[in-house]
Structure formats: C-alpha cells, structure tokens
N, C-alpha and C positions, 0 to 999 in steps of 0.2 A: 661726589665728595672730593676735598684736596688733601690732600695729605701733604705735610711739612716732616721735619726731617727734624730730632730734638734730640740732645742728650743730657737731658734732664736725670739728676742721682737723686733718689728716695731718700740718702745724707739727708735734703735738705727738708723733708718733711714734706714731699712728694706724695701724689696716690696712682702708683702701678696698678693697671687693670690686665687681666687674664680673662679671655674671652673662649669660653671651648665652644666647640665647631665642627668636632669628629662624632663619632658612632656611626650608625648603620643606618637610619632613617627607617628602623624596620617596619613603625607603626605607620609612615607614609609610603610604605610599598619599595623600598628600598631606596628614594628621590634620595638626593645631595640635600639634607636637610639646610646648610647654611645657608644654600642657593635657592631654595623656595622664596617663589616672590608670593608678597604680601604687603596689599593694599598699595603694590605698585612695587615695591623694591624688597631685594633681598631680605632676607630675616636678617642674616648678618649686616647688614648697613641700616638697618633700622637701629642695633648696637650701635655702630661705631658712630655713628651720625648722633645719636645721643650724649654719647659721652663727648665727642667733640663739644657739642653746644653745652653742656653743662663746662665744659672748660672755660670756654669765650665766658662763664657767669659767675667767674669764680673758682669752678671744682680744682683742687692745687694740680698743676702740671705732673708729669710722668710718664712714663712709656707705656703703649697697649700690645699684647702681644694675643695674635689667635692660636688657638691649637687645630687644626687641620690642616688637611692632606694639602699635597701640589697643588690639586684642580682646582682648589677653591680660591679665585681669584682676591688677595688684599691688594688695598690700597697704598701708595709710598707713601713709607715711614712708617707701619706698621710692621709690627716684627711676625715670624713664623716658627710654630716649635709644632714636635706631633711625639708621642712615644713612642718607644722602639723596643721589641715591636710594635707596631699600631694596635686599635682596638684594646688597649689593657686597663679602659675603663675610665673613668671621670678623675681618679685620685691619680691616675696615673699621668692624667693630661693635667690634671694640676702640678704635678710635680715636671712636669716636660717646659710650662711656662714660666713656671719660678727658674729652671735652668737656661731658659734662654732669655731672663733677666738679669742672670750673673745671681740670682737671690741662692742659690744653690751651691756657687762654688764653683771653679775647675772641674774636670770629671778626670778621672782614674779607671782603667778595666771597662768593659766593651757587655753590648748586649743588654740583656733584662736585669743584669747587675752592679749594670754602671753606676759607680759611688762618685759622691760629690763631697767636697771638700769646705765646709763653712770658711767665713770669711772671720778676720781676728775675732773682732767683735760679735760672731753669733748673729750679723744683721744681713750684711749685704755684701758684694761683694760688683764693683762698679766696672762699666766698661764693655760690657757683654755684650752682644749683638750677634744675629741669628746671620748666617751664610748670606749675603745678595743685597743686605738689609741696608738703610741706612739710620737706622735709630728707631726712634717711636713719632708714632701721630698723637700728637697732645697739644700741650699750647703752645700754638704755631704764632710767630708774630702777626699783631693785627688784633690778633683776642683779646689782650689784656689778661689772662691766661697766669701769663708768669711774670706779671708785675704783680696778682692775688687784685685784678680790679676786677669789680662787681663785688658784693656781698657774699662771699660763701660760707660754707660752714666751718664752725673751728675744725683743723687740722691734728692729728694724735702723733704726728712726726710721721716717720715710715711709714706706708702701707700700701696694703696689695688687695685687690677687686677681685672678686670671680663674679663672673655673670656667664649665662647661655646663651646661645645666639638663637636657640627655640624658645626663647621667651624674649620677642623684642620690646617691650617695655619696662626690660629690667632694670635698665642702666637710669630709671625715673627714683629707686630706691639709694641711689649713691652718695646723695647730700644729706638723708636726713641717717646713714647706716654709718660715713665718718662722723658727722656731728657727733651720734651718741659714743662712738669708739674713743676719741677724742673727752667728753665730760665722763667716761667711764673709769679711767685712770691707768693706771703699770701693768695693773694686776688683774684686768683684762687682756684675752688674748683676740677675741676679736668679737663684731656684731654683724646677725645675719639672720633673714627674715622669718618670722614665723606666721601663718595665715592663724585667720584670726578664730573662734570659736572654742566649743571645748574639746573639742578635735582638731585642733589645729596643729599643725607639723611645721618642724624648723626647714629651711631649705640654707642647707649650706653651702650652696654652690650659688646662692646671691648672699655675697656677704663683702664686709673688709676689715681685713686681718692686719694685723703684726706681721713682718716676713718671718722673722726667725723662727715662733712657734707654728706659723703654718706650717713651714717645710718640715720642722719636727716630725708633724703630723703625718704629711703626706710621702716622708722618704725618712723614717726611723734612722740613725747612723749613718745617712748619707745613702740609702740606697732606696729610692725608690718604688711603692708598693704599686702591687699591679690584681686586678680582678678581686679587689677589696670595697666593701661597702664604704661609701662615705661618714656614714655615721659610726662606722668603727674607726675608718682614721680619725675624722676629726674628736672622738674622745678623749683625746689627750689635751685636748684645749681646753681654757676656759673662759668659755662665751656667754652674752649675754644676746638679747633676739630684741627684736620691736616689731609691730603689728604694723605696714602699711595704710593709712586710710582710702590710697590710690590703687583702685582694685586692676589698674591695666599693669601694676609692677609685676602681678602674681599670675598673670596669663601665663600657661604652656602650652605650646603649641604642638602637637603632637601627633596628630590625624588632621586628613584631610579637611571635616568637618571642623575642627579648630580653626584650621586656619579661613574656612570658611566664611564660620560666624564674625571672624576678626576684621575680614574685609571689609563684611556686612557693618560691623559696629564702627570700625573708622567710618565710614561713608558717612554714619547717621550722626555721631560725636565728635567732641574736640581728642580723642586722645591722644593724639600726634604731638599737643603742643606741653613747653618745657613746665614741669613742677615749680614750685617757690623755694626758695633759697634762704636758709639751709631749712631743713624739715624735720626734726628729732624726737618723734615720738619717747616716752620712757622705756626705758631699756630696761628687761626682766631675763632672768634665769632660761636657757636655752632650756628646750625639750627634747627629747630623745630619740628624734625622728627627722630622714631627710629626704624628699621624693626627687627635688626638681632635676633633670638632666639626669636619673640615674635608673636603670640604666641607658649611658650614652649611644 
C-alpha cells in the first residue's frame, strides 16, 4: 500500500472513515486480529486497500483513521486513535476515532472522563491529527479522488464511515451506504447495513453517519461512553438500513475457521475485485439489533 499525506475537511462534503482494530481476538485464540493474514494480507489492509481504490473511483476524499494499539502497524497518512483506557468496547473506539478527527472537539479532564468540546456548529471541528501523524490516506494525487473523477455516488455533505477490520470486505458497502445517506435527506442521521431475511440484524458499526449526531450518540455531553452496547448508543439516532446484494460485505470473520473458508472462497472467486459505482439499494427503517464487531 502507499499512503499519501491529505488534509482534506468533511466542511467540504467529504467521507471520513473510522476503522476499528482493537479487542481481544478472544474467538481466534487471543492473535492480533488486525494482523491476521488473509488470502495473503492483513485483514486490516484488506480495509484500507479498499477504501483507497474506492477513492481513485470516485468515493469523496477524507481522512481514515484506525483504532488500535501501537503494534499494529498503519500505513503513512493514516491516522491512529485507541481509548483510554483500552478495551472499553466498540462505542468507545468509535468515540476515540471521531476524537482524533477533531469531529469531537478539544478535550478537557483526563482519563475515562475525558469531555470533549463540540465545535460552533455542532459538526466538526478541523485541523486535528493524531501524535506522529501526518494527516489521512485518502485521495492522494494521481486518483482523481479529489477532483470527484470517476462516477461516485451522491455525497450527503459531512460524513463519517465505521467499518471493522474483521470483516474485510466491508468497505465494498461504502458507495451504495453514502448514496442512500445522501437521497435520505436532514432528517436522517445515518445509514448502516442490515442482513437480509426475517431475522435480519442491523450492524452499525458498517454504516455512514452524520458527525454530529454520531458523536451524540457515542459520547452523550461530551463524554464518552465505555462498556455500552452499540445498540443502546446508537438509539438516539435516526437511521435508515439497506440490504447488501454483495454477500462478501457482511463476512465476519471471527474464528479461525472464518477465515478459513475466506481464503478458500477468494481462491475459487472474484471477491477481491471493486463493486459498481455508486450502489444504493432502498433505504428502510433500522431494526433493533447490532452484532458486527461487538463484542470487540
């Protein structure tokens, strides 16, 4: 991968992605779940390598930032956030990535309490960048990225991505998840994927959001919720979902046998290669339920 160096502001109708990358790997035997290879490469660069080329096709420019530890090696120009303490769960790592997008605010007071300070406007607050950093990996010159060349999908102004790095083909659900965010209107807070059936479950941690009511969501007042279910936090939103028809977006990978089969099915398939542009399934009323990434 190369990573480019961007200071790209959501101002402009940008799509910040938040990629988490911490937890325990409990269900693979304690491994560095980011650093599991699969079908050859990291699970996490199966991410970032996605959202890059979705860039080069269009997808609007922005900063990606990971949430994990030291060890876990990113690429330049990718940002770095973890919570603190560590381990305080997906909502917590969501809320540690909108902080090191500036989407958060300044911080005030130290520890599991650390409050953040919205920016005037309730949006964003520009300029942020993590210790060591030099911005974000996004559209790097050359893509055509951040001139908006290639076909992408419409853009809803501001927005911010959560994807997992145990599910590497999730960043394939990004064009058709702004699209509909974007023909949803104001008064949508954001859209995020729901499998399909009459047991189908929302998964909010693949979705794209609005900044301001996510962070609502995930740091009440400015402070940051820790060892909270995702579907309690995000009920303060209000979201709509879409059904993938690309079944490699809703892979989680999670045991060894996961990633297994995964190797096994790239080997025999295309699913490596980029989705069409943009892809906007109709967007329906979220359900009441979030598995993916949780617990992290």
């Amino acid at each position: 991968m190369s990573g480019g160096t961007d200071t790209t502001d959501t101002a402009g109708g940008g799509l910040d992605v938040i990629v988490l990358a911490g937890g325990t790997g409990r269900r693979l035997g304690g491994a560095c779940k980011p650093d599991v290879l699969v079908a050859g490469r990291r699970m996490l660069d199966h991410v970032l390598d996605g959202v890059a080329g979705l860039r080069g096709r269009g997808l609007p420019a922005g900063r990606v930032v990971v949430v994990a530890p030291q060890q876990v090696a990113l690429p330049d120009g990718v940002l770095r956030a973890l919570e603190d303490p560590p381990l305080g769960g997906p909502v917590a790592g969501v809320a540690a990535g909108l902080g090191a997008l500036g989407l958060l605010g300044p911080r005030t007071g130290s520890g599991s309490r650390t409050r953040y300070v919205s920016g005037a406007d309730g949006t964003a607050v520009s300029g942020a960048s993590a210790p060591g950093s030099g911005g974000a990996r996004a559209g790097t010159p050359g893509t055509g990225a951040e001139t908006g060349a290639g076909t992408g999908p419409a853009a809803p102004g501001p927005a911010v991505a959560l994807l997992t790095c145990d599910a590497p083909g999730s960043w394939r659900a990004l064009p058709g998840l702004l699209d509909a965010l974007a023909r949803a209107g104001a008064g949508t807070d954001g859209v995020c994927v729901r499998t399909a059936g009459a047991g189908g479950y929302v998964q909010h941690l693949l979705g794209v959001y609005r900044p301001a009511p996510l962070a609502a969501g995930v740091a009440p007042d400015g402070v940051p919720l820790r060892d909270v279910s995702v579907r309690r936090a995000m009920a303060v939103l209000s979201l709509k979902t879409l059904t993938p028809a690309d079944t490699w977006i809703l892979r989680d990978l999670d045991t060894w046998e996961d990633v297994a089969r995964w190797d096994q099915e790239q080997a025999a398939g295309p699913g490596a290669s980029l989705p069409a542009l943009p892809a906007a399934p109709e967007a329906r009323p979220a359900a009441p339920e979030a598995r993916m990434g949780e617990p992290r």
